[in-house]
C-alpha positions, -999 to 999 in steps of 0.1 A, spaced: -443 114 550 -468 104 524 -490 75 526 -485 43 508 -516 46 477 -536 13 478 -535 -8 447 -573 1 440 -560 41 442 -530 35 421 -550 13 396 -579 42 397 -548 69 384 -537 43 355 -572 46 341 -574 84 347 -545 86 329 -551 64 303 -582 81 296 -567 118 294 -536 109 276 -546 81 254 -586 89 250 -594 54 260 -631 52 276 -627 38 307 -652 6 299 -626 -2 277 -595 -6 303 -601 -44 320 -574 -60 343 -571 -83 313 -566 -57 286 -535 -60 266 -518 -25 260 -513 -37 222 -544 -53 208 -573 -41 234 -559 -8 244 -543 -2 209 -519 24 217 -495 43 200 -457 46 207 -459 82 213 -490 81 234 -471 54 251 -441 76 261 -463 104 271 -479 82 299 -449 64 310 -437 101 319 -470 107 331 -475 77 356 -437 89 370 -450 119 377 -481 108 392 -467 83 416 -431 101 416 -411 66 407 -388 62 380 -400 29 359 -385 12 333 -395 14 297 -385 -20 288 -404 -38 316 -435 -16 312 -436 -29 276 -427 -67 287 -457 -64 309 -483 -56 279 -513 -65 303 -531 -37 326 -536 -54 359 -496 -64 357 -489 -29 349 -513 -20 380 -490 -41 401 -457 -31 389 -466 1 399 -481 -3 427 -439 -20 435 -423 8 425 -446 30 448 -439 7 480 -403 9 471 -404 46 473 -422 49 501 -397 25 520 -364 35 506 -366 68 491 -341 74 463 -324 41 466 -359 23 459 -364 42 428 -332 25 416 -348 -9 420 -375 -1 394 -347 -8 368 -342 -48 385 
């Protein structure tokens, strides 16, 4: 059984990511940063993370609440959920990143 990644590690892999996908410099990526105006991303770079942090943390997320959340340390924590779910529940806890 894998270990449950702390917050710091999961936060950590969003700003990897963001950095290889998008080409954000890491100084850039705050807790408070807003994925429209201070992160500025495109649709399409957007979609290629969101595929990229499922495969990272092996959760399914939803789209919808990922672009509700807009701000990087609520994006942190959603994640961070849907990785505890996982861990706890298996299949059945990816289901719940859709509530």
């Amino acid at each position: 059984m894998k270990t449950l990644p702390t917050r710091d590690h999961v936060r950590g892999r969003l700003v990897g990511l963001l950095n290889e996908i998008a080409g954000i410099p890491v100084e850039r990526i705050t807790e408070g940063a807003t994925v429209e105006e201070d992160l500025q991303m495109q649709s399409v770079v957007f979609v290629e993370l969101q595929v990229a942090m499922e495969e990272e943390f092996d959760i399914l997320i939803d789209p919808l609440r990922v672009v509700e959340l807009n701000e990087f340390s609520a994006l942190v924590d959603y994640l961070y959920e849907c990785t505890a779910a996982q861990h706890q529940g298996g299949d059945s806890a990816r289901k719940q990143a859709f509530s």
